[in-house]
C-alpha positions as CSV (number, residue, x, y, z in Angstrom):
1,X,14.3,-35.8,-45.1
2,X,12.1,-32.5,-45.5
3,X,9.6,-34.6,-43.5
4,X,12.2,-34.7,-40.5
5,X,13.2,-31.4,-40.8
6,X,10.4,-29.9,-40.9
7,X,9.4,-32.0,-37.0
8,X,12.4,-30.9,-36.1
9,X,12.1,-27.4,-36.5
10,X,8.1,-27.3,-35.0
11,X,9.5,-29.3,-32.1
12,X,12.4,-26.9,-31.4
13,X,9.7,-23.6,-31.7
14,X,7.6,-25.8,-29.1
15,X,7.8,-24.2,-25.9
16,X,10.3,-26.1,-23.4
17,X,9.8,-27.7,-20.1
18,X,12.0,-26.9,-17.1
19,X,12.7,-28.1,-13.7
20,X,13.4,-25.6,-10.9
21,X,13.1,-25.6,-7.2
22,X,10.6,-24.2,-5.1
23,X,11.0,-21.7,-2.8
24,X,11.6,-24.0,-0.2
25,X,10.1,-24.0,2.7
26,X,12.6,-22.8,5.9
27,X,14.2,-25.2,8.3
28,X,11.8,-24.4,12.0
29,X,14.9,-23.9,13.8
30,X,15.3,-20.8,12.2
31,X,12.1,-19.3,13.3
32,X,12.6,-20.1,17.0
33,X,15.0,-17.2,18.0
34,X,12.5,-15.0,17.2
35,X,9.9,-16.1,19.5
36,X,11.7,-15.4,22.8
37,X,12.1,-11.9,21.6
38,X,10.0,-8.8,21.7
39,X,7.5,-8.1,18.3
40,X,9.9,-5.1,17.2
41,X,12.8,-7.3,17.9
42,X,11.7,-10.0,16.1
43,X,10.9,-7.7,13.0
44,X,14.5,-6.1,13.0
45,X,16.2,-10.0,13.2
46,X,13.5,-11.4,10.3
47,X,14.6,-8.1,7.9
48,X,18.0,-8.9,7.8
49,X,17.1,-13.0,7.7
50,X,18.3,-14.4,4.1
51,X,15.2,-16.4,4.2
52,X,12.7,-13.6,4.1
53,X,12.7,-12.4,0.1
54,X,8.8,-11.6,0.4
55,X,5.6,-9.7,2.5
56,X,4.2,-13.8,2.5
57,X,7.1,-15.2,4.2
58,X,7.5,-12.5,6.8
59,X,3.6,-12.1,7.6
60,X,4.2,-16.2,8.1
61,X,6.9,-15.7,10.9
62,X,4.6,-13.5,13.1
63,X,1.6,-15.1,12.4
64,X,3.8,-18.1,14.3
65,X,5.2,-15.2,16.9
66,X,1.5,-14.2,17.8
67,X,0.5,-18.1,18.3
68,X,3.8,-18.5,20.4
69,X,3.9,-15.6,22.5
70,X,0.1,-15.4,23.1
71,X,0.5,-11.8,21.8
72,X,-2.0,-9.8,19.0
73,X,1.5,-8.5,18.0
74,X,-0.4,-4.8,17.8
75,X,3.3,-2.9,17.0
76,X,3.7,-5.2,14.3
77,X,1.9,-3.7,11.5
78,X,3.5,0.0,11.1
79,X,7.0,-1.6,10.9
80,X,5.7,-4.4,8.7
81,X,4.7,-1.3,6.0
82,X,8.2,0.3,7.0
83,X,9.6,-2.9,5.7
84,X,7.6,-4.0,2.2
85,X,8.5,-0.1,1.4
86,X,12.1,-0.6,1.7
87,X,12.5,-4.1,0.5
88,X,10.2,-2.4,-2.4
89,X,8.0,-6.2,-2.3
90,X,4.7,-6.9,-3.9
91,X,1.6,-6.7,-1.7
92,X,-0.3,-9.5,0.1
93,X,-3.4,-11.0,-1.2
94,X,-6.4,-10.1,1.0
95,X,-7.6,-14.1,0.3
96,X,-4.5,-15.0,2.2
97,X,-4.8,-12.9,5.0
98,X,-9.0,-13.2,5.2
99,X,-8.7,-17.0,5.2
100,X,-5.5,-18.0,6.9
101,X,-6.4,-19.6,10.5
102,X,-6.4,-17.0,13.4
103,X,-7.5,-17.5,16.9
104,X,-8.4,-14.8,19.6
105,X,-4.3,-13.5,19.8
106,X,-4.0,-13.2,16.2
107,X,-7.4,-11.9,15.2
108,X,-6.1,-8.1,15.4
109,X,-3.2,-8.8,13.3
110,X,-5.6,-10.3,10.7
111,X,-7.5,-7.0,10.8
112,X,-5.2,-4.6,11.2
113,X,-3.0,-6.1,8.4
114,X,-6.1,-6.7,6.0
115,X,-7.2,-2.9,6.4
116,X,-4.2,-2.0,5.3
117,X,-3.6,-0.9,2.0
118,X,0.1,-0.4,1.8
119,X,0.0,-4.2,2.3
120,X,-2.7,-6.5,0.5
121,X,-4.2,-6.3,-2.9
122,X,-7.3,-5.4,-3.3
123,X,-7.7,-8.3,-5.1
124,X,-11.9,-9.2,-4.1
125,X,-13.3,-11.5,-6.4
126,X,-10.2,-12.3,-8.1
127,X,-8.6,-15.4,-6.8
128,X,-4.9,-15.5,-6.3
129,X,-4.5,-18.9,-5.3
130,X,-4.0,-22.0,-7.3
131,X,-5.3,-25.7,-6.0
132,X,-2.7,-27.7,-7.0
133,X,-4.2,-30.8,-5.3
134,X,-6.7,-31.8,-3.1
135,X,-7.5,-35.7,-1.2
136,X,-8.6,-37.1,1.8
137,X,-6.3,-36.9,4.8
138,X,-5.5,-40.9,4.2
139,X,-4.9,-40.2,0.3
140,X,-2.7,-36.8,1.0
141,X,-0.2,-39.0,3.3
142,X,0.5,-41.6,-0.2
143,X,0.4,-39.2,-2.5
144,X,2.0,-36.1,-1.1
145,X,5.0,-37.9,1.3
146,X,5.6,-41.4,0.5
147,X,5.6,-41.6,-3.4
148,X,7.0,-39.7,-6.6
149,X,4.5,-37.6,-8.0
150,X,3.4,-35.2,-10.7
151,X,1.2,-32.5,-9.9
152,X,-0.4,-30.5,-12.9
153,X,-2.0,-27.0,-12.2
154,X,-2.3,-23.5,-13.8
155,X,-1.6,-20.6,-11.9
156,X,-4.8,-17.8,-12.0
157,X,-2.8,-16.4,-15.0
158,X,-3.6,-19.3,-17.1
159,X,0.6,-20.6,-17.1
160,X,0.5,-24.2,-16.8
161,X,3.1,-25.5,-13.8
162,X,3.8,-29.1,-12.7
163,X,4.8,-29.8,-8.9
164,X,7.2,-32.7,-8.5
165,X,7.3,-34.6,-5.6
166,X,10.3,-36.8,-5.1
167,X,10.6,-39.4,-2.0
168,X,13.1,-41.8,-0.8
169,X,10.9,-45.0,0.3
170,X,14.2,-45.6,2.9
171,X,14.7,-42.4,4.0
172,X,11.6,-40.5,5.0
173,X,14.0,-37.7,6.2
174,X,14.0,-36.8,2.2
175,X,11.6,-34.8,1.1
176,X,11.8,-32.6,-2.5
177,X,9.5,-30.2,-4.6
178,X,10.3,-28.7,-7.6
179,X,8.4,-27.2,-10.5
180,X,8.1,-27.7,-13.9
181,X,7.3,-25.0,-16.2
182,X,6.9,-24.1,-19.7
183,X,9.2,-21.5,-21.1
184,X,8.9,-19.8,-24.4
185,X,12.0,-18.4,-23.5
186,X,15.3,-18.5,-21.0
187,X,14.3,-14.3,-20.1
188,X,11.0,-15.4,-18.9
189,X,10.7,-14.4,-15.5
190,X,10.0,-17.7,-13.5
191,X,7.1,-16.8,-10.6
192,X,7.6,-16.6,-7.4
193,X,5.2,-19.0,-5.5
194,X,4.1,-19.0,-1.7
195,X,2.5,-22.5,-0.6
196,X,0.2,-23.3,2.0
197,X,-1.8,-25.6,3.4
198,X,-5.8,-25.7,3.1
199,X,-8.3,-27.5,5.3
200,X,-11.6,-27.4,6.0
201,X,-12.7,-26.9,9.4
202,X,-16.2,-26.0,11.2
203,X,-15.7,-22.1,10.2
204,X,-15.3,-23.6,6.3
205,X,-11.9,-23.6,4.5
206,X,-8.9,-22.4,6.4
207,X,-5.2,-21.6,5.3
208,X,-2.1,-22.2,7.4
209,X,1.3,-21.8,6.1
210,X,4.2,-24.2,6.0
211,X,7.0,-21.4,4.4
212,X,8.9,-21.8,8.2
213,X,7.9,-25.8,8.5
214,X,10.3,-27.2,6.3
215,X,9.2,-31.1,5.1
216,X,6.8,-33.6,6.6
217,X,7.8,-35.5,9.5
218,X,6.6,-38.8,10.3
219,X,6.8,-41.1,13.5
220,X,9.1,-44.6,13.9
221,X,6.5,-46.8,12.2
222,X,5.8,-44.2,9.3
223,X,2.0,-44.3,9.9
224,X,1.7,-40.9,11.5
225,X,2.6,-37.6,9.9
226,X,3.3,-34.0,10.5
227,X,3.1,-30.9,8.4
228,X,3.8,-27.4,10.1
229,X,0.4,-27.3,11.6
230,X,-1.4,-30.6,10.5
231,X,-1.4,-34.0,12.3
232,X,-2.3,-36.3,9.4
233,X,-3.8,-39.3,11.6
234,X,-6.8,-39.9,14.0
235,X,-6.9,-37.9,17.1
236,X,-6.0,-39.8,20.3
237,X,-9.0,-40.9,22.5
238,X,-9.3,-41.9,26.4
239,X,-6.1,-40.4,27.9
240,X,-3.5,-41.4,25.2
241,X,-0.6,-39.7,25.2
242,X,0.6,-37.8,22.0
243,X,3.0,-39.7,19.4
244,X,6.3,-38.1,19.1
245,X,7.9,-37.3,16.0
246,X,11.4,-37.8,14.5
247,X,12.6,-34.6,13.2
248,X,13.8,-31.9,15.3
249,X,11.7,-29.5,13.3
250,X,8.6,-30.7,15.8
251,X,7.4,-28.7,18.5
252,X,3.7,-27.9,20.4
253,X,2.5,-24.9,18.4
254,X,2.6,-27.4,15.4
255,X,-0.1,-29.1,16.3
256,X,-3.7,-26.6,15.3
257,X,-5.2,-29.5,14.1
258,X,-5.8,-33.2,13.6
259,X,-7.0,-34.7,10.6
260,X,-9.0,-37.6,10.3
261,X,-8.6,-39.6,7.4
262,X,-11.9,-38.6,5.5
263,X,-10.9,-35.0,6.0
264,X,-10.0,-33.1,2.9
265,X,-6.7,-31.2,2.9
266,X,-5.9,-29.3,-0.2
267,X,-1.7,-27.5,-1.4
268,X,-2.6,-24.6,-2.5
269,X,0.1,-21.9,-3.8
270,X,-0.1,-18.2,-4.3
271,X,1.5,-16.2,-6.7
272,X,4.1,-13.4,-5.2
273,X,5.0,-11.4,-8.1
């Protein structure tokens, strides 16, 4: 009997696991408004957006508005300071911004935003990011859309999270993360996480968000797959018209890159608070 209370009382001091959802990433259609308008409109709509709780997930909607609109967004970064003051959120990481992917439109936002103090950490040689998991292309598809799975990581903080990825084998339309976490106590604070995606292209290892892409998409015969701005399949040769995808979330500027199955392709997460 002392035996069994004694294992009883280490197990209740152990600290507890806990599942709780992910930020989750935002349906596309709620992004799309804001591309037909101008940069300041679009800043005013995205402020007073339910969806937009951090500097990460706003800087995502005009890095999309810049790609969309063909636009360096140069008005974007004084309001952008206007707004982290008054929402009173954390700073960027200057990772983020120095590795997401930009092309020649969102190059100035890149700099203007990364030379600005009011907005990223100055964070050099300190990593913010976590690499939750890393495969091929062909290995990301199984793993990461069409089977339950348990991701391990630590955060750069040392606290140990697992992802968990939960499928429906007749539905690909269902699509879940959530996080499991340990918790010395129910007034720990649970962090705030920002994912993204990481490949590696011929300029080395590139970030592009998925926080306005909501889940992976995936074609009639399930061997072709989408995520916000990664084709997971070969790219088509000799005059072959693109595939089309199922969900309504598709549309052009998805598509950045394709992946070919040897490619690597990493989740990575950030930590916001």
């Amino acid at each position: 009997d002392l035996y069994l209370i004694l294992s009883l009382l280490r197990q209740s001091s152990m600290p507890k696991k806990e599942l709780v959802p992910v930020n989750r990433p935002v349906l596309f259609g709620s992004v799309v408004p804001i591309l037909e308008m101008s940069c300041e409109c679009a800043l005013e709509s995205l402020v007073n957006d339910n969806h937009v709780t951090n500097l990460y997930i706003l800087f995502d909607a005009i890095w999309i508005w810049c790609f969309d609109n063909e636009d360096p967004a140069e008005c974007a970064v004084q309001k952008i300071r206007s707004i982290r003051e008054e929402q009173d959120w954390n700073k960027i990481s200057l990772e983020y911004i120095e590795y997401i992917y930009f092309d020649t439109f969102a190059d100035k936002l890149k700099d203007s935003v990364s030379k600005c103090m009011d907005l990223v950490c100055n964070d050099v040689g300190i990593s913010q990011m976590s690499v939750i998991v890393e495969y091929p292309c062909k290995n990301f598809v199984r793993e990461m859309f069409c089977r339950n799975n348990i991701f391990p990581f630590k955060l750069p903080n040392g606290t140990d999270i697992e992802l968990v990825i939960t499928v429906n084998e007749r539905n690909p339309e269902y699509f879940s993360i959530q996080r499991r976490h340990f918790l010395t106590s129910k007034k720990d604070p649970l962090p705030i996480l920002h994912f993204a995606l990481r490949v590696y292209t011929d300029e080395g290892w590139k970030l592009l968000p998925i926080s306005w892409c909501a889940k992976p998409t995936c074609d009639k015969t399930r061997k072709y797959w989408n995520w916000g701005y990664v084709a997971f399949y070969n790219k088509l040769q000799n005059g072959e018209e693109d595939i089309s995808f199922e969900s309504e979330s598709y549309d052009s500027w998805n598509y950045l890159f394709y992946r070919d199955e040897s490619d690597p392709v990493q989740l990575v997460c950030f930590q916001v608070d």
